[in-house]
N, C-alpha and C positions, 0 to 999 in steps of 0.2 A: 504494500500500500504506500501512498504517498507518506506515510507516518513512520514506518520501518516495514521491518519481513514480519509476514503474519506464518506460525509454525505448526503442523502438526503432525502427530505420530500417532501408529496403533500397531494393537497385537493381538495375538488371538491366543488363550493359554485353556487348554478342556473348552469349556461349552461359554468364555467369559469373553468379552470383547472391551478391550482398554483404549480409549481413545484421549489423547494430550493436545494441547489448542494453546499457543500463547498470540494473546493478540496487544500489539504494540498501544501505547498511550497515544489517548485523543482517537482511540476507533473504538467502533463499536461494529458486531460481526451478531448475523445467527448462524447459528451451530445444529447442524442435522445431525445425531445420533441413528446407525441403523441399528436396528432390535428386531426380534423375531418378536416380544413383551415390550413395547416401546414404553407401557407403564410403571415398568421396573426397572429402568434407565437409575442410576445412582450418580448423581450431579456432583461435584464438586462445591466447592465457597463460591457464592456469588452469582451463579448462573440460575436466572431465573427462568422457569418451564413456560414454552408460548403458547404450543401444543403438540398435539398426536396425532399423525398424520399418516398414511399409507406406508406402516413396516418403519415410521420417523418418532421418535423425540425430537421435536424442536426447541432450541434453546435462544434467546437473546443476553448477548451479556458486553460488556464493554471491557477496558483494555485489563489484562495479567494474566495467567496460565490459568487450565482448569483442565479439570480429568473427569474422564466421565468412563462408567463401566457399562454394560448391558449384557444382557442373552445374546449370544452368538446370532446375527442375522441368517 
């Protein structure tokens, strides 16, 4: 972004899906989690839930890291 690099990473460990998001100050991002259980999506600090959408957790959250876990999509 014009602000700095927005980052993210994942992993898949058994049936868990880890998702890592840093988003640089002065932005603000949503954030798609996939999930097979998009209701049982485990948000990090900060990230507030926008909604539940087709196999989505959606997230809106402004700038610093967050991790979010889910059900293996």
């Amino acid at each position: 972004s014009i602000h700095g690099q927005i980052e993210s990473s994942w992993r898949i460990e058994g049936s868990q899906l880890s998702l890592d998001v840093s988003i640089p100050l002065n932005t603000d991002a949503t954030i798609y989690v996939p999930s097979s259980e998009p209701s049982s999506v485990v948000e990090a600090k900060g990230a507030k839930p926008a909604k539940i959408d087709a196999g989505y957790a959606i997230y809106k959250v402004g700038s610093g890291s967050y991790q979010f876990t889910a059900s293996k999509p």
